[in-house]
N, CA and C of each residue as an Amber inpcrd file, in Angstrom:
protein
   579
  -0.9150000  -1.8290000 -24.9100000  -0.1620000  -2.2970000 -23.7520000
  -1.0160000  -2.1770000 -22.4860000  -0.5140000  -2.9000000 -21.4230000
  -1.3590000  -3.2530000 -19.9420000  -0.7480000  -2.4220000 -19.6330000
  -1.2790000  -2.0580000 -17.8490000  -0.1730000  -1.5070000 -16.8290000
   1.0140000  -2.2490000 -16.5780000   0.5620000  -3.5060000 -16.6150000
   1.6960000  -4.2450000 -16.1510000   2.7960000  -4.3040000 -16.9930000
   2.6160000  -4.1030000 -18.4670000   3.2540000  -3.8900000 -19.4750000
   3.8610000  -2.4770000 -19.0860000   3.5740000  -1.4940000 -18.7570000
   4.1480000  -0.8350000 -18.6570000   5.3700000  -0.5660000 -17.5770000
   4.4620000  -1.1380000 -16.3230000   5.6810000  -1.0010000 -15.7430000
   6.7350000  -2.0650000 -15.2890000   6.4260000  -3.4010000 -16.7100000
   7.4520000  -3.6900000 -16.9550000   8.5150000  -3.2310000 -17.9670000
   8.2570000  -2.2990000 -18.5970000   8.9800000  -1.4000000 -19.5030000
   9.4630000  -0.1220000 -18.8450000   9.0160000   0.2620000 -18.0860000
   9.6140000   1.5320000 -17.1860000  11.2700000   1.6270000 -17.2250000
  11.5250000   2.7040000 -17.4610000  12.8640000   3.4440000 -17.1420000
  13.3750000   4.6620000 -16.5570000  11.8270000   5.0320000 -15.7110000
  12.0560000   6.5210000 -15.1550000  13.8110000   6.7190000 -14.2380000
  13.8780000   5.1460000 -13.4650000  15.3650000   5.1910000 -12.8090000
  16.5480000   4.9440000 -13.5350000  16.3910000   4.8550000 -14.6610000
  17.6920000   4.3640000 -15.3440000  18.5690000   5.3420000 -14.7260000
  18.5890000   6.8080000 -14.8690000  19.9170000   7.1760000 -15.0910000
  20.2700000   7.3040000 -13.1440000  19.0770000   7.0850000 -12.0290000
  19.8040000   7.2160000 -11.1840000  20.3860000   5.3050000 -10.4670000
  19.6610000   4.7430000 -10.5910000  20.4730000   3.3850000 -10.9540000
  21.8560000   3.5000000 -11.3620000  22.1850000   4.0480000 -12.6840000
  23.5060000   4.2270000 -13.2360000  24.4730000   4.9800000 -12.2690000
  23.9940000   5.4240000 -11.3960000  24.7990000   6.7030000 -10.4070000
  25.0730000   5.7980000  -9.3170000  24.2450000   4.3730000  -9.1060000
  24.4250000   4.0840000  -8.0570000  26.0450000   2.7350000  -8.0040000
  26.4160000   2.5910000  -6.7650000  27.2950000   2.4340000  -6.4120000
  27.1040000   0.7480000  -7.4710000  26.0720000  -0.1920000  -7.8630000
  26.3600000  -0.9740000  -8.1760000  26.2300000  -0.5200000  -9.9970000
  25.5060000   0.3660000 -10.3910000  25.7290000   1.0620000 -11.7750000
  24.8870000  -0.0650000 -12.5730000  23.2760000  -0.5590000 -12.5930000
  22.8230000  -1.3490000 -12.7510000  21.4430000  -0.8240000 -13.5050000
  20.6140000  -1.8130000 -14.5130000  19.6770000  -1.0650000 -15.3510000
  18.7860000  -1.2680000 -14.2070000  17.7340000  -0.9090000 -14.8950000
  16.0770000  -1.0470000 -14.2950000  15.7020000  -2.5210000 -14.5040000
  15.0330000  -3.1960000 -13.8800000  14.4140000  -4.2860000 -14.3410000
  13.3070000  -4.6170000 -13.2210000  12.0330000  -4.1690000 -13.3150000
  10.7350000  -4.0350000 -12.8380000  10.1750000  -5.5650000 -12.5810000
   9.9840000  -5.9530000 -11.1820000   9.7350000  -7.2140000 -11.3120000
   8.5890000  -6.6530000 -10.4850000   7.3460000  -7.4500000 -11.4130000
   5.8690000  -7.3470000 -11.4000000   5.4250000  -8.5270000 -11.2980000
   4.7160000  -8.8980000 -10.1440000   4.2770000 -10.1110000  -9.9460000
   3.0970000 -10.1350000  -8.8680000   1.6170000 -10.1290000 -10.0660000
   0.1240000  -9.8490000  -9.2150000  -0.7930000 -10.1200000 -10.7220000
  -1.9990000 -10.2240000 -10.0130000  -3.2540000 -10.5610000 -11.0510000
  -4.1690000 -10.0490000 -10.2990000  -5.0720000  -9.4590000 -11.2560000
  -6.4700000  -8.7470000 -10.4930000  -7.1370000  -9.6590000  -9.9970000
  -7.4490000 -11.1190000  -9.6800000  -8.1860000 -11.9470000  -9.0050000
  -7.3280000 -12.0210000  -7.4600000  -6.1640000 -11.2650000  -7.2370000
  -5.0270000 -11.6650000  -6.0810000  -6.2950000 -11.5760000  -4.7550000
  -6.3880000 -12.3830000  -4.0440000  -6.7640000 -11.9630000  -2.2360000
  -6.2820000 -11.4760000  -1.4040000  -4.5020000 -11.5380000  -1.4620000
  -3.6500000 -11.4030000  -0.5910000  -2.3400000 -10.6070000  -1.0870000
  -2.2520000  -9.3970000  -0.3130000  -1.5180000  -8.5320000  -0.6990000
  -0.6320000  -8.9420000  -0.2850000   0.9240000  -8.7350000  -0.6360000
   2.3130000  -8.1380000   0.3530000   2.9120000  -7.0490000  -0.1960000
   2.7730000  -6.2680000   0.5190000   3.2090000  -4.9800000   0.1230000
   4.1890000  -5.1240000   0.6720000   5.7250000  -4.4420000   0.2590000
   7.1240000  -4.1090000   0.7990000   7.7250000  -3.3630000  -0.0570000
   8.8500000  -3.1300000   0.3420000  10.0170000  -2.1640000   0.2050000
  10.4430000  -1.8290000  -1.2580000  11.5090000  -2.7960000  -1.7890000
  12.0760000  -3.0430000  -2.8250000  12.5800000  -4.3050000  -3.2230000
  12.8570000  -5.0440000  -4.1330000  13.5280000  -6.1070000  -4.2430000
  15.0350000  -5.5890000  -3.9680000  15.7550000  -7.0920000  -3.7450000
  17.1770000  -7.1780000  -3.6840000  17.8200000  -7.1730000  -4.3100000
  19.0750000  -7.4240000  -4.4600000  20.5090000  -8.0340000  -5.5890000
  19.7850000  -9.2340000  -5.9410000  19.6180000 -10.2120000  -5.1260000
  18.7850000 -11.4040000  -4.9780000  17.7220000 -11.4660000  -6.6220000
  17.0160000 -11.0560000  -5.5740000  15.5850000 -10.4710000  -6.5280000
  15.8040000 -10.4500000  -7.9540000  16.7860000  -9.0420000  -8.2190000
  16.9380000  -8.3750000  -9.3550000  17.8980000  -9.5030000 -10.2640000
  18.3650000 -10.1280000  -9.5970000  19.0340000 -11.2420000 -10.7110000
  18.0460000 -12.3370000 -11.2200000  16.9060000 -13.0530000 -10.2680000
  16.1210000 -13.8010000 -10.0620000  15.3220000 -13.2330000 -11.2220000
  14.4160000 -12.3300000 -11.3200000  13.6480000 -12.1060000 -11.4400000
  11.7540000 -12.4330000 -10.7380000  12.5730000 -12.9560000  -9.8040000
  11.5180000 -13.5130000  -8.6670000  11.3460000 -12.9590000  -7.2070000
   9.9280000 -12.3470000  -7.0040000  10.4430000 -11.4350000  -5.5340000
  10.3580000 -12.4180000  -4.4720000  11.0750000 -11.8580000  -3.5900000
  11.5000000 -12.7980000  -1.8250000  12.1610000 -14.0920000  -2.3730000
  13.0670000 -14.0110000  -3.0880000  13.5690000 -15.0620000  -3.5820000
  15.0150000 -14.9450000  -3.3520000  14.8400000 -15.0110000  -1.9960000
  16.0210000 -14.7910000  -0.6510000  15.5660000 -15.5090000   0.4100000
  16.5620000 -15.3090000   1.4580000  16.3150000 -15.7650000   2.8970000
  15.3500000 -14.7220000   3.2710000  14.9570000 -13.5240000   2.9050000
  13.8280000 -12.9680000   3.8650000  12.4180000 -13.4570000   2.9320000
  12.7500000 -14.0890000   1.8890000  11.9030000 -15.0420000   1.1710000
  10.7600000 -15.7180000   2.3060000  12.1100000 -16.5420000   2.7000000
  11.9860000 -17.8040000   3.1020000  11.6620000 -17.4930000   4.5320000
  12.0030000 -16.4570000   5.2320000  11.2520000 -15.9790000   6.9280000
  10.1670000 -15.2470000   6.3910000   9.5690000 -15.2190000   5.2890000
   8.2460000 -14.2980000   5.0990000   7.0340000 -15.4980000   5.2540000
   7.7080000 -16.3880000   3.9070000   6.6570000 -17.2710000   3.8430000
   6.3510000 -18.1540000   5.0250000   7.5650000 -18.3670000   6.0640000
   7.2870000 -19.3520000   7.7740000   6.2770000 -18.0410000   8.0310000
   6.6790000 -17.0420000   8.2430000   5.2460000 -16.4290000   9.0550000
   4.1320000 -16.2920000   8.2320000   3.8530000 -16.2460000   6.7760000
   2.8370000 -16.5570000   6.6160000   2.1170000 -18.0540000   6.9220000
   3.0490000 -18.6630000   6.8130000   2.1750000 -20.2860000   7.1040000
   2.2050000 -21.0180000   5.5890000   2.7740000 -19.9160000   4.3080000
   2.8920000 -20.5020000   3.3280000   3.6130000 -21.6160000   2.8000000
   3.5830000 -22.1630000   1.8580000   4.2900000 -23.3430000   0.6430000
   5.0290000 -22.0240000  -0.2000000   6.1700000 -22.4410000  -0.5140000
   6.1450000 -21.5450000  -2.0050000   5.4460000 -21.3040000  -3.3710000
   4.5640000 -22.7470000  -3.6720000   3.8030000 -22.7310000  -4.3620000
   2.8440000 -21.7320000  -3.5800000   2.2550000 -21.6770000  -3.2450000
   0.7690000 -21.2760000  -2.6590000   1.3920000 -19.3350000  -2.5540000
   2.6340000 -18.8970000  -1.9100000   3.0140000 -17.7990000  -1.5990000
   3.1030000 -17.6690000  -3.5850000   3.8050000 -17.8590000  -4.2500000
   4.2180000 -17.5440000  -6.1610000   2.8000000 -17.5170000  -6.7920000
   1.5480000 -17.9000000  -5.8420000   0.5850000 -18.4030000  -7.0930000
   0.1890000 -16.7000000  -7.0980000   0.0470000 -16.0940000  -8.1070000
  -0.5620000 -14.7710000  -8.7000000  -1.7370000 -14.7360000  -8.9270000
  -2.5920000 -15.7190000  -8.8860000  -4.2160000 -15.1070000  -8.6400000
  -4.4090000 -15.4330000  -7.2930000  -3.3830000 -15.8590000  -6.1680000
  -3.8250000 -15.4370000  -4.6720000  -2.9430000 -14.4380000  -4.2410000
  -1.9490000 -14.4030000  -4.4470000  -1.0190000 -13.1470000  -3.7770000
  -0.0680000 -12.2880000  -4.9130000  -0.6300000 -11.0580000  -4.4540000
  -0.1630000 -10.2160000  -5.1970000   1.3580000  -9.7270000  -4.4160000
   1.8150000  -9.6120000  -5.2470000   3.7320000  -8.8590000  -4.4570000
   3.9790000  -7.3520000  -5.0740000   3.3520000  -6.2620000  -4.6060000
   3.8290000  -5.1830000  -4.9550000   4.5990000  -4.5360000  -3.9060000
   5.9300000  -3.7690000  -4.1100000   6.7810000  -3.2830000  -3.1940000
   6.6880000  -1.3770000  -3.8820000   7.6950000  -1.0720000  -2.9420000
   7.0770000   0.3940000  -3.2790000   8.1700000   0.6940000  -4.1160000
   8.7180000   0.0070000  -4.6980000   9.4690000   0.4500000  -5.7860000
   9.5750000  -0.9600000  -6.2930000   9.6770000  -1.1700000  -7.8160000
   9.6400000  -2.8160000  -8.4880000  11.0690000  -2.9170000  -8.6900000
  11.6640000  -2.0820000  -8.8670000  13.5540000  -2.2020000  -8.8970000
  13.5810000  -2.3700000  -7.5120000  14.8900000  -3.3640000  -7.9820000
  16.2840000  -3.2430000  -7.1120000  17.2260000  -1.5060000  -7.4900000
  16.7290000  -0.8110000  -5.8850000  17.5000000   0.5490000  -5.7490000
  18.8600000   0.8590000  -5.8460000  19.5670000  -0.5100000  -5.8170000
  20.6980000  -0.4790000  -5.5010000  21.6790000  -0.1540000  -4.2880000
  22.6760000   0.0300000  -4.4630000  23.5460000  -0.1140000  -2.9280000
  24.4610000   1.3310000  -3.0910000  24.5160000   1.7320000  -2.1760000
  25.5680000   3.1900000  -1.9120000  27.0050000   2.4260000  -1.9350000
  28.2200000   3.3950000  -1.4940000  29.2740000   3.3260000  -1.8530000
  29.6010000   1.9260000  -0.2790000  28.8860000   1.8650000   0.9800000
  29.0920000   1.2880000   1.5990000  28.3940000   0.0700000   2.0310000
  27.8810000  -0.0770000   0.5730000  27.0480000  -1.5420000  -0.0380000
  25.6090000  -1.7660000   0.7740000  25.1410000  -0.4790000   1.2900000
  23.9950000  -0.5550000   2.3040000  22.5060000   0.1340000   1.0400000
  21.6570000  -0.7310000   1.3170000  20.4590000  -1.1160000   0.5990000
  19.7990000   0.7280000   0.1140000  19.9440000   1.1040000  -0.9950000
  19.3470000   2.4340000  -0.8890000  17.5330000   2.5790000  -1.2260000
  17.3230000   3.3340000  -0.4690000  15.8710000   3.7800000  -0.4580000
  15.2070000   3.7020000  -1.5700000  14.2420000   2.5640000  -1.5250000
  12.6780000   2.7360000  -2.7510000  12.7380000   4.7300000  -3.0910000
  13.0790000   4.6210000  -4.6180000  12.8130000   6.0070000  -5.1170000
  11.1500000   6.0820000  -5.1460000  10.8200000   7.3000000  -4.9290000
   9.5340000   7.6960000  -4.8580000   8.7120000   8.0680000  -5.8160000
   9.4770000   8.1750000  -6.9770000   8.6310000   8.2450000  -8.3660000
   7.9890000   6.5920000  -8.6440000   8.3890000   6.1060000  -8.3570000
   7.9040000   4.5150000  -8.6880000   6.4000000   4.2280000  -7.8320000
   5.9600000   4.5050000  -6.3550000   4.8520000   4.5050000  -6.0140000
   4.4150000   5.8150000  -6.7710000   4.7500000   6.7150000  -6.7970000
   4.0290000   8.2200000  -7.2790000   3.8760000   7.6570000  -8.8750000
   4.5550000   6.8850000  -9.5990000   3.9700000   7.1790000 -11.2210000
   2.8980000   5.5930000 -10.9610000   3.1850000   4.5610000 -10.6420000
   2.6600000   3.7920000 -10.3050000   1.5020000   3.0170000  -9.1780000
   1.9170000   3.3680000  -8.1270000   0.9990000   2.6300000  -7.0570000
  -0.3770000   2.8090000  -6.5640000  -1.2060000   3.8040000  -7.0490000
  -2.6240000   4.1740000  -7.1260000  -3.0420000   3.4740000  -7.9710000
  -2.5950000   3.3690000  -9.4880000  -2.9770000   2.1200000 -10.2200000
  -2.9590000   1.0170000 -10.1280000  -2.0210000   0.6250000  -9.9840000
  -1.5970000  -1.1310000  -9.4690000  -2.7620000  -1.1890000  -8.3290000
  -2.8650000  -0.5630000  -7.4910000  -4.3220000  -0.9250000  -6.3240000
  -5.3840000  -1.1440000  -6.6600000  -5.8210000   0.0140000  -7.6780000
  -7.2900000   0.2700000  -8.7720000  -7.3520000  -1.1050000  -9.3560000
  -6.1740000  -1.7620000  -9.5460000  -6.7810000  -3.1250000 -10.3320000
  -6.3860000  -4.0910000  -9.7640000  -6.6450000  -4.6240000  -8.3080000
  -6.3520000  -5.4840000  -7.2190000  -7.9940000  -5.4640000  -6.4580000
  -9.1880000  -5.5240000  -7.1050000 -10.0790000  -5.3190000  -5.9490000
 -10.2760000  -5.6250000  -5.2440000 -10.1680000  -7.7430000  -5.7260000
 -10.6170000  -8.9250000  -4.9940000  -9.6140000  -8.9120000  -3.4080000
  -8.9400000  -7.7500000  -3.0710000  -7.9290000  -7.9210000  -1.9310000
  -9.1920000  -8.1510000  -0.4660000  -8.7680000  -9.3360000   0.4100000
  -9.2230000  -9.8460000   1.4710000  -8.4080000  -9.2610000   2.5140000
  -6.7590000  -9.4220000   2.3540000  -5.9210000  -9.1300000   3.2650000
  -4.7010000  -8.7640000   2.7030000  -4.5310000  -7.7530000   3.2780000
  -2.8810000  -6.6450000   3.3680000  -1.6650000  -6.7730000   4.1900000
  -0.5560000  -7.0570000   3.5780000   0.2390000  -7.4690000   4.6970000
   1.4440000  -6.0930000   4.5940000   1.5050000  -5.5530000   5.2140000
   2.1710000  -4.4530000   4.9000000   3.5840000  -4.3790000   5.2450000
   4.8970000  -4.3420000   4.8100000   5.8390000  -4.5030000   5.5360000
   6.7290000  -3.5140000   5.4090000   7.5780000  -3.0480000   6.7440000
   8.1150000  -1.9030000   6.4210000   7.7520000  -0.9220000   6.7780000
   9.0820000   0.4620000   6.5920000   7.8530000   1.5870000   7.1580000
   7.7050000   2.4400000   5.8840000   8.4690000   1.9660000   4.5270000
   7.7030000   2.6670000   2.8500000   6.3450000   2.3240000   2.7620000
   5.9870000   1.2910000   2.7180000   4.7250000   0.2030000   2.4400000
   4.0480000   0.5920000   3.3260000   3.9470000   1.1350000   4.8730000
   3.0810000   1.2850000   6.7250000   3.3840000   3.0130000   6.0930000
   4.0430000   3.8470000   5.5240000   3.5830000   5.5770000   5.2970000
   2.5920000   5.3560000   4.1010000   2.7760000   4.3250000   2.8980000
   1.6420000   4.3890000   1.8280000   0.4820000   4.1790000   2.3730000
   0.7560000   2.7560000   2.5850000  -1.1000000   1.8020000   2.2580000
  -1.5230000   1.9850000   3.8690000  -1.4280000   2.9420000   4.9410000
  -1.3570000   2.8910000   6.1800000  -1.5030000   4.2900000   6.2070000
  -1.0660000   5.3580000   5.6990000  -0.7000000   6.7870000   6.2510000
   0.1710000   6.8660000   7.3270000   0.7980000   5.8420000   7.9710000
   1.3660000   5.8010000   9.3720000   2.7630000   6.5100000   8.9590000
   2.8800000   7.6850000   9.8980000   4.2710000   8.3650000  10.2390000
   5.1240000   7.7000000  11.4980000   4.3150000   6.6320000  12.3290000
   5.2770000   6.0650000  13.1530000   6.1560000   5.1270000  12.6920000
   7.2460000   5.0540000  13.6560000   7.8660000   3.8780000  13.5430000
   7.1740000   2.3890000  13.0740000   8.3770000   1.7140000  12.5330000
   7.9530000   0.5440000  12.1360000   7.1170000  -0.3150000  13.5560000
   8.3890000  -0.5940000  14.5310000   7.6040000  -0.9940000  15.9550000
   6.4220000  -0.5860000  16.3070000   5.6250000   0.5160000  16.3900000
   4.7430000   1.4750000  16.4940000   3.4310000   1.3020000  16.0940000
   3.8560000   0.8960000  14.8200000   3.0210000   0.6300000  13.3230000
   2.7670000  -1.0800000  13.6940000   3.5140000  -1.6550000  14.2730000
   3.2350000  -3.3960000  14.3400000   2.7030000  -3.4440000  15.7210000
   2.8900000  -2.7300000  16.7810000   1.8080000  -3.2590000  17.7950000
   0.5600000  -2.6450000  18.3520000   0.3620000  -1.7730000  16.9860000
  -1.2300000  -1.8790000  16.7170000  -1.7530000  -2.9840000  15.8760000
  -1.0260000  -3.9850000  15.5380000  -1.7430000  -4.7900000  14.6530000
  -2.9580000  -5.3620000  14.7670000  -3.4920000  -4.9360000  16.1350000
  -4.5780000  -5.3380000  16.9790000  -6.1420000  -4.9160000  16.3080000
  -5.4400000  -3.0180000  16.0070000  -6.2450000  -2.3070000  14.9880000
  -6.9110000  -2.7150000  14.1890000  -6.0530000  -3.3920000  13.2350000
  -6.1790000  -3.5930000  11.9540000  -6.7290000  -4.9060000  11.4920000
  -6.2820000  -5.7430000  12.3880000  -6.3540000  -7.3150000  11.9470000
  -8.1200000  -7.4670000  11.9480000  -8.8200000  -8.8440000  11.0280000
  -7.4320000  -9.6680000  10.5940000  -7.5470000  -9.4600000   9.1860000
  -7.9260000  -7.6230000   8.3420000  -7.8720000  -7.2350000   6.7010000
  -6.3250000  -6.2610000   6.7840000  -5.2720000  -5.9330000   7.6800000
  -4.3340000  -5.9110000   7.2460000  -3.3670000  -6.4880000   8.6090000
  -2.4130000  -6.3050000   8.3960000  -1.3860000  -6.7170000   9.3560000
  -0.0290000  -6.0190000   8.9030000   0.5170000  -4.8100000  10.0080000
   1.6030000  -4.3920000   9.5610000   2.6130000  -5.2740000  10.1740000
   3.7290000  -5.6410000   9.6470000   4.9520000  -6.6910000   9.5750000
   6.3810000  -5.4850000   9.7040000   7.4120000  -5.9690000  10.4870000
   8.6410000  -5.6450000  10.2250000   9.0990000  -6.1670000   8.8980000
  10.1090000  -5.5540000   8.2600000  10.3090000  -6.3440000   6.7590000
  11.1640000  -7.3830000   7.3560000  11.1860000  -8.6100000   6.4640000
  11.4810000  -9.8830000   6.9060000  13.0530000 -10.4180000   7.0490000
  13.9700000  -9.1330000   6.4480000  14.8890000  -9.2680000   6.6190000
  15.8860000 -10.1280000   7.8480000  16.6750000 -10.4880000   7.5190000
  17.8410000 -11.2740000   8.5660000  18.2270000  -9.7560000   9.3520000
  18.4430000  -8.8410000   8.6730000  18.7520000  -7.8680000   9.1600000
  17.9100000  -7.3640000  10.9480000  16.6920000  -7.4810000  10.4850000
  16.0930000  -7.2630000  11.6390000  15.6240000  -8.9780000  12.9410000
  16.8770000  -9.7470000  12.9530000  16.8710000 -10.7990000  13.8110000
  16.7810000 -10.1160000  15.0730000  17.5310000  -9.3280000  15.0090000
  17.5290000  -8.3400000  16.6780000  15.8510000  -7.9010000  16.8250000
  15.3060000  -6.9790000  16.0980000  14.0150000  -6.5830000  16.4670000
  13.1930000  -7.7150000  17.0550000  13.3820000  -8.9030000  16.1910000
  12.2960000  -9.8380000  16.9760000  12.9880000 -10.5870000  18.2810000
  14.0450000 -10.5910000  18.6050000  14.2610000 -11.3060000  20.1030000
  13.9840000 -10.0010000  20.9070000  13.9300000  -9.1660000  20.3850000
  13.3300000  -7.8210000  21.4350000  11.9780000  -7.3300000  21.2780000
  11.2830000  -8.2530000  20.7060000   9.7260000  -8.0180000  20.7680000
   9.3400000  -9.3460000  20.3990000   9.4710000 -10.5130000  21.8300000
   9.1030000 -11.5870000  21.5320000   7.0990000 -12.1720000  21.5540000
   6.5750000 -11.1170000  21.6060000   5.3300000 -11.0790000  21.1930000
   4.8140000 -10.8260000  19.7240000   6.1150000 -10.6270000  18.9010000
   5.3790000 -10.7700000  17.8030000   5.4160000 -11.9520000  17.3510000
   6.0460000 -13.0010000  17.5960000   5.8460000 -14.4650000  17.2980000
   4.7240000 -14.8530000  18.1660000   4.9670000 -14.4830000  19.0910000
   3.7720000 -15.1310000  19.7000000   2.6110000 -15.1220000  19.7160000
   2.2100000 -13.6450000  19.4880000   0.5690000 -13.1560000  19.0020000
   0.5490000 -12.7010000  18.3900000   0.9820000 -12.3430000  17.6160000
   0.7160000 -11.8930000  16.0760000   0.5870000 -12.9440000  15.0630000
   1.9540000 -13.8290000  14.8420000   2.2480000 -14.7010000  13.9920000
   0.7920000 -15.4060000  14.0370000   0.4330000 -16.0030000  15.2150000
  -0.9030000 -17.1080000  15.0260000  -1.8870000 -16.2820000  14.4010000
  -2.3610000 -15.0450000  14.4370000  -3.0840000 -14.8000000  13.8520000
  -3.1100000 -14.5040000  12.8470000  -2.0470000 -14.1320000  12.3850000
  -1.6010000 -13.8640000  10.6860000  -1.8120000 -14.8850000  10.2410000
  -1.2040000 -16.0250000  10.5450000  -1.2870000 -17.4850000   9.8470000
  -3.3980000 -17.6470000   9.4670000  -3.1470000 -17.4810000  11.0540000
  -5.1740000 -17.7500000  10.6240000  -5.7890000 -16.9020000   9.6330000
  -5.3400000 -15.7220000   9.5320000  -6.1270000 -14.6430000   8.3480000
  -5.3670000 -15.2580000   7.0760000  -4.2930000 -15.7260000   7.0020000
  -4.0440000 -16.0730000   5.8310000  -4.8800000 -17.6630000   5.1150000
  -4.7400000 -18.3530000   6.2060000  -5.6570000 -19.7110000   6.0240000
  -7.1260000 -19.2860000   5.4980000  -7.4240000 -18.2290000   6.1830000
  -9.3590000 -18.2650000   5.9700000  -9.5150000 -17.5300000   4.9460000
  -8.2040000 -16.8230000   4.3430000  -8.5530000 -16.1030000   3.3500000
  -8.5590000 -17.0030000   1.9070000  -7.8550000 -17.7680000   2.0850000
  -7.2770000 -19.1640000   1.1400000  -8.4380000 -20.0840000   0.8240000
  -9.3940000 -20.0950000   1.7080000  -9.9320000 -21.7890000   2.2590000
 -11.1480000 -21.7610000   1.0760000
């Protein structure tokens, strides 16, 4: 068996999945190839997701790929972009249907490996503040963590996660469309070309 085999077979969360408010198995959605250029690192998949079997295969799908500048073809192709989140389950939902936290055995049994075999990576898109404490070390805030992107660019770029949820963050930091986005788009183009 591969890694990927494995942690598409994983069941370390079964039994806390089962505890959770939607009472749901594991189902590890792995989607990367060691030739990938282009990382997106994030959170967890969704309800969405976990039925799909396809990650960002939602509306924060669909506001990920406008700021990348992507096609859906071009964002799905697996020898350019790799999609690892810091947990491959859907975590499930608490009793007040609110998104519960990437468990931490899933980067801890997994995510040092999954990197080890990603070399060809050009650019990191990091989203979140699970994904900005891993592949970042950053203890700040998400905000914090995105307007240094100045730092970093243009081999990573930390991102708010793309959620609808956070519509408010961006009319209150209307510089991240404005200077950030163009340059993300451009690191993603030159990394492609």
């Amino acid at each position: 068996m591969t890694l990927l085999d494995d942690i598409s077979a994983c069941r370390l969360c079964a039994f806390r999945f089962a505890a959770t408010h939607t009472g749901h198995e594991p189902r590890p959605i792995v989607w990367l190839n060691s030739s990938a250029r282009i990382l997106i690192a994030g959170q967890a998949p969704g309800m969405r997701v976990y039925e799909s079997g396809v990650p960002f295969d939602d509306r924060s799908g669909e506001r990920l790929r406008n700021w990348l500048g992507l096609t859906p073809e071009q964002f799905y192709n697996k020898n350019e972009v790799a999609i690892v989140p810091m947990a491959f389950c859907f975590p499930g939902y608490d009793a007040q249907t609110n998104d519960l936290p990437p468990p931490t055995i899933c980067s801890e049994t997994w995510h040092d490996k999954v990197m080890e075999m990603l070399p060809a990576l050009k650019l990191r898109i990091v989203l979140g503040k699970s994904a900005q404490s891993y592949h970042l070390g950053s203890r700040r805030s998400v905000t914090e963590a995105v307007r240094t992107w100045r730092d970093m660019a243009p081999e990573v770029f930390p991102l708010p996660h793309p959620s609808w949820r956070n519509t408010g963050w961006l009319k209150k930091n209307p510089w991240f469309e404005a200077e950030l986005l163009p340059e993300l788009r451009a690191a993603v183009k030159e990394v492609l070309a």
